[in-house]
ZALUMGU-499053 format. One record per atom (N, C-alpha, C): residue in one letter; atom name; x, y, z. Coordinates in nm, 3 decimals. Example, Ala and Ser with C-alpha at 12.3 -4.5 7.8 and 13.67 -1.06 7.14 Angstrom:
2
{r: A&a: N&c1: 1.319&c2: -0.569&c3: 0.780}
{r: A&a: CA&c1: 1.230&c2: -0.450&c3: 0.780}
{r: A&a: C&c1: 1.320&c2: -0.330&c3: 0.780}
{r: S&a: N&c1: 1.285&c2: -0.225&c3: 0.708}
{r: S&a: CA&c1: 1.367&c2: -0.106&c3: 0.714}
{r: S&a: C&c1: 1.290&c2: 0.003&c3: 0.787}
***
This chain:
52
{r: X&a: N&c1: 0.084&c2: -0.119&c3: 0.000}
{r: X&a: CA&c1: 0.000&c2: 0.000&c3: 0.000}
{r: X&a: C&c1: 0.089&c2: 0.125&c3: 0.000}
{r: X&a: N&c1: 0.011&c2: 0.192&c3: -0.096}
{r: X&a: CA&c1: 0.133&c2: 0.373&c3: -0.090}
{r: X&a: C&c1: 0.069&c2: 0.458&c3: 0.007}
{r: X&a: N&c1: 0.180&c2: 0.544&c3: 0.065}
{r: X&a: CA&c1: 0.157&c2: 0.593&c3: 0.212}
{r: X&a: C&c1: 0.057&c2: 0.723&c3: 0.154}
{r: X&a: N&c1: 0.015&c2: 0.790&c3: 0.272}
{r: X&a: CA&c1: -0.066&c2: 0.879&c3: 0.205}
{r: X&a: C&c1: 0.033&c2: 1.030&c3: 0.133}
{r: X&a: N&c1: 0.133&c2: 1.067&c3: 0.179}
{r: X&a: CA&c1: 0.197&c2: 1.171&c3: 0.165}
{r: X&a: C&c1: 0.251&c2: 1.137&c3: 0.032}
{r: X&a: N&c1: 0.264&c2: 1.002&c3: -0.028}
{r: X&a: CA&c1: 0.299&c2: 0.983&c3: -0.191}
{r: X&a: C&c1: 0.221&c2: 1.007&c3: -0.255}
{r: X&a: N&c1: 0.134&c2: 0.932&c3: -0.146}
{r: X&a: CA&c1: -0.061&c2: 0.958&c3: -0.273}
{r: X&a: C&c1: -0.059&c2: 1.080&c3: -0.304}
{r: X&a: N&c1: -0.066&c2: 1.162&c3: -0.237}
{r: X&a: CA&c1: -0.082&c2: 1.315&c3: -0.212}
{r: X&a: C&c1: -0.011&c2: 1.359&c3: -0.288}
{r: X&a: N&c1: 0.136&c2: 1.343&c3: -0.300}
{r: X&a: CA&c1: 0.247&c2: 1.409&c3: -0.383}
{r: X&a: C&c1: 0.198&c2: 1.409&c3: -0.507}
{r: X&a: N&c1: 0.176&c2: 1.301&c3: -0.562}
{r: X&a: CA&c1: 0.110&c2: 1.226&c3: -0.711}
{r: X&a: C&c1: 0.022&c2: 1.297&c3: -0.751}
{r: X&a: N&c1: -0.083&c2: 1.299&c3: -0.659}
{r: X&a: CA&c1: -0.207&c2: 1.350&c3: -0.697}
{r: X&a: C&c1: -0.146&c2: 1.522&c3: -0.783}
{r: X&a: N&c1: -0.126&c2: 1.556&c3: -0.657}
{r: X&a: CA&c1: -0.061&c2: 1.707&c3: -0.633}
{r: X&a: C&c1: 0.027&c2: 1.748&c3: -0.793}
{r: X&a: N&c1: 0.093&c2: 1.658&c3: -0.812}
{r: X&a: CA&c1: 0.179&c2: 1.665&c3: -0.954}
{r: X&a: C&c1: 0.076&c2: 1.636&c3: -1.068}
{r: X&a: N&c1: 0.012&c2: 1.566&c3: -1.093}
{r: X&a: CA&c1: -0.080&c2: 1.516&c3: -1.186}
{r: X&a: C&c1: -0.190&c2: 1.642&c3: -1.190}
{r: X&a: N&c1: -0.205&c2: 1.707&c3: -1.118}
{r: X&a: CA&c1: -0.320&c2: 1.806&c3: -1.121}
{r: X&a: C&c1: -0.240&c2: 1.955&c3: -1.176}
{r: X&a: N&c1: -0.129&c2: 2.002&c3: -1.134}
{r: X&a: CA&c1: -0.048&c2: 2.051&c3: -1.177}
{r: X&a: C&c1: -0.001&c2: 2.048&c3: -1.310}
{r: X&a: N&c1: -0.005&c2: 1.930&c3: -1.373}
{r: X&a: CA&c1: 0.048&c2: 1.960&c3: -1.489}
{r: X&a: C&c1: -0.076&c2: 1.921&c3: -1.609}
{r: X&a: N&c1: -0.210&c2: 1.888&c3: -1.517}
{r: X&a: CA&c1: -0.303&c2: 1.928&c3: -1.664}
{r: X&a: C&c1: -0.411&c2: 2.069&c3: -1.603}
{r: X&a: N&c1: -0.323&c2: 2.120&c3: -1.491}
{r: X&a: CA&c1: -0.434&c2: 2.256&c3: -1.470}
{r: X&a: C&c1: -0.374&c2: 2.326&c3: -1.585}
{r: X&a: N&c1: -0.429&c2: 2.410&c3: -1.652}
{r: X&a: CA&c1: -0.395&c2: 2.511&c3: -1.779}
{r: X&a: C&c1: -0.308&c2: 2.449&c3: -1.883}
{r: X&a: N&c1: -0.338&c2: 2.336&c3: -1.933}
{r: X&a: CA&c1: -0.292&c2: 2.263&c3: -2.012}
{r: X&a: C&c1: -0.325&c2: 2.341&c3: -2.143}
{r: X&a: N&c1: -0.424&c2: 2.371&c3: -2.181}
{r: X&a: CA&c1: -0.454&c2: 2.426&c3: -2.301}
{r: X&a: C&c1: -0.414&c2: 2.581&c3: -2.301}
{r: X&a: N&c1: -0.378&c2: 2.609&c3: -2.174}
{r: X&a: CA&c1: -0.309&c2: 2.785&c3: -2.202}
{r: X&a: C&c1: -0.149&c2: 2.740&c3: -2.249}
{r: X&a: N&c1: -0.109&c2: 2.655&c3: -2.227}
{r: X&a: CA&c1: 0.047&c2: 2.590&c3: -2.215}
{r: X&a: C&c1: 0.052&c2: 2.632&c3: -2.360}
{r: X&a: N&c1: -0.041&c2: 2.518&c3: -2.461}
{r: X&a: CA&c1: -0.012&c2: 2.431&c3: -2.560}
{r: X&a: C&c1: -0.035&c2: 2.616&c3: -2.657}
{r: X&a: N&c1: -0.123&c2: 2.647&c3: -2.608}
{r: X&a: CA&c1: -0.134&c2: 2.769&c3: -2.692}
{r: X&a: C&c1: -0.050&c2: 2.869&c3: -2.743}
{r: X&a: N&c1: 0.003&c2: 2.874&c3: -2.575}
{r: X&a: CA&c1: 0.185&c2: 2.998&c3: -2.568}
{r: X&a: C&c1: 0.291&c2: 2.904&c3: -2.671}
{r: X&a: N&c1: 0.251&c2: 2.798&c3: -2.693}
{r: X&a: CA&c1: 0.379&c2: 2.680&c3: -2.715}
{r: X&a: C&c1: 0.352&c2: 2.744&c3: -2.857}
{r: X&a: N&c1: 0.255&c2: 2.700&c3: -2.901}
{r: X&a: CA&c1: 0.207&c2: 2.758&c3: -3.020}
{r: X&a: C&c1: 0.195&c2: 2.895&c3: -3.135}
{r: X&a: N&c1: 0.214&c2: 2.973&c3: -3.037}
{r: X&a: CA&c1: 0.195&c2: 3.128&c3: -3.105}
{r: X&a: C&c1: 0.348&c2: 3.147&c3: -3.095}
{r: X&a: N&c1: 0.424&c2: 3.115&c3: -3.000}
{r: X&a: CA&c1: 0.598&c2: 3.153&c3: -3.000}
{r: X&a: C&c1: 0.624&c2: 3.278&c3: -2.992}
{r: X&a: N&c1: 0.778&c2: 3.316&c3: -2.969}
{r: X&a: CA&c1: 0.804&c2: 3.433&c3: -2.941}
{r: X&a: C&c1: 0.744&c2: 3.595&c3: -3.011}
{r: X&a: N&c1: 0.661&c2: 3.678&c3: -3.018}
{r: X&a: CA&c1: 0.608&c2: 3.706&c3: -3.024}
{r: X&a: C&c1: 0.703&c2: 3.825&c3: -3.105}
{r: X&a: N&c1: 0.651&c2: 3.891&c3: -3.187}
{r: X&a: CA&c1: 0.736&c2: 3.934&c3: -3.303}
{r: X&a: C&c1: 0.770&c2: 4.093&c3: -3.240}
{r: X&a: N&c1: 0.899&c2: 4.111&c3: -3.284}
{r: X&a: CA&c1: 0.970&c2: 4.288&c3: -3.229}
{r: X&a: C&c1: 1.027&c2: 4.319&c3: -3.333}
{r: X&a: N&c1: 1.012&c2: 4.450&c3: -3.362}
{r: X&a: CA&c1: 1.121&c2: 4.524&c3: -3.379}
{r: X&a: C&c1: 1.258&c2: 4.560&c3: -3.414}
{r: X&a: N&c1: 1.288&c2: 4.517&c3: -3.529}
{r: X&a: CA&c1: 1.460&c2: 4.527&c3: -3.540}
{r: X&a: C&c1: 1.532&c2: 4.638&c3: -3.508}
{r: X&a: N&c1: 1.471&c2: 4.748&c3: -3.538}
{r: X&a: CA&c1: 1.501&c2: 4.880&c3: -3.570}
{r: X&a: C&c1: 1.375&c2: 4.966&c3: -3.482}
{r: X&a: N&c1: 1.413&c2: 4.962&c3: -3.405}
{r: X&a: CA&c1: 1.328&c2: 5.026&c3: -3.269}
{r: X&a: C&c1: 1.291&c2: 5.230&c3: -3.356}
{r: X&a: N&c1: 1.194&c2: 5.258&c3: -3.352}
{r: X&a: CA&c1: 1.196&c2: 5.411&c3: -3.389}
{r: X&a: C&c1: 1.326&c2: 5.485&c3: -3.326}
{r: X&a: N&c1: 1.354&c2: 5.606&c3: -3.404}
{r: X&a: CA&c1: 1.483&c2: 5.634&c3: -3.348}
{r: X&a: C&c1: 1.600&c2: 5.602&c3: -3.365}
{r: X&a: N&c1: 1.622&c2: 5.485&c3: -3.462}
{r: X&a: CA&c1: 1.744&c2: 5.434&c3: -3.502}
{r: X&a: C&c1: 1.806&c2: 5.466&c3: -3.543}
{r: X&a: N&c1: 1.958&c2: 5.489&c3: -3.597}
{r: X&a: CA&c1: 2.012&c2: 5.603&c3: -3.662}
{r: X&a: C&c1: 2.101&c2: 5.482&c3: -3.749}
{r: X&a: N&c1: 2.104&c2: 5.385&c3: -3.814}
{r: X&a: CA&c1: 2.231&c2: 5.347&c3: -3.884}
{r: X&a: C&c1: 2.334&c2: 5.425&c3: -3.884}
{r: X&a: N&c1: 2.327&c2: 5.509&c3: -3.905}
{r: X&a: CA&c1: 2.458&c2: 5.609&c3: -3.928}
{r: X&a: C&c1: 2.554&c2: 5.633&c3: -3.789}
{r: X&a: N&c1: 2.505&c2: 5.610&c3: -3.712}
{r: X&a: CA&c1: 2.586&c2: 5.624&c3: -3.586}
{r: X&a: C&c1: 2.700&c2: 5.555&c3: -3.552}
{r: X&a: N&c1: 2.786&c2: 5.563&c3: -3.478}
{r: X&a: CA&c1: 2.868&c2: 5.516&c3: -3.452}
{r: X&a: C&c1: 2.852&c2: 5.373&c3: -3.366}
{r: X&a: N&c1: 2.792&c2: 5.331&c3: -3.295}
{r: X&a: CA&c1: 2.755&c2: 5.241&c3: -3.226}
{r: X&a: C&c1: 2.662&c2: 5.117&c3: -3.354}
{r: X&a: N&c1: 2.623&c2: 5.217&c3: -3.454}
{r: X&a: CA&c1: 2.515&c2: 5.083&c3: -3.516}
{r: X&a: C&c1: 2.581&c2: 4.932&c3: -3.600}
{r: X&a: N&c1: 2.496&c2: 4.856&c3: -3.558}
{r: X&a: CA&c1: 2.505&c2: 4.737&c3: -3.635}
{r: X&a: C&c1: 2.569&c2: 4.741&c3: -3.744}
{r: X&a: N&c1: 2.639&c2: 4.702&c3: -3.833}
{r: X&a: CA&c1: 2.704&c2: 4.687&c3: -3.960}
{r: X&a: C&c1: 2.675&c2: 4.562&c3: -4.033}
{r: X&a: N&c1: 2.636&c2: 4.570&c3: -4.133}
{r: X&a: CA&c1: 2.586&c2: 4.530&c3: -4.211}
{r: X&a: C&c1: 2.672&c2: 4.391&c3: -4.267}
***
């Protein structure tokens, strides 16, 4: 027989990982969410910019 504090653990984990299961799969889904290369304000010309 499993003690109760395993039962519990189990339970505890198993509920955990299908509470918001479908918010998970969704974020998994849409992915990093698109930015900006060139933020307004950019100056290529500057001394600091990216080079091509």
């Amino acid at each position: 027989m499993v003690s109760a504090t395993q039962q519990s653990s189990r339970i505890r984990r198993r509920k955990m990982t299908t509470n918001g299961k479908v918010n998970k799969r969704e974020r998994r889904r849409v992915g990093t969410p698109a930015f900006a290369v060139h933020p307004a304000g950019y100056d290529t010309a500057a001394a600091d910019a990216k080079k091509d």
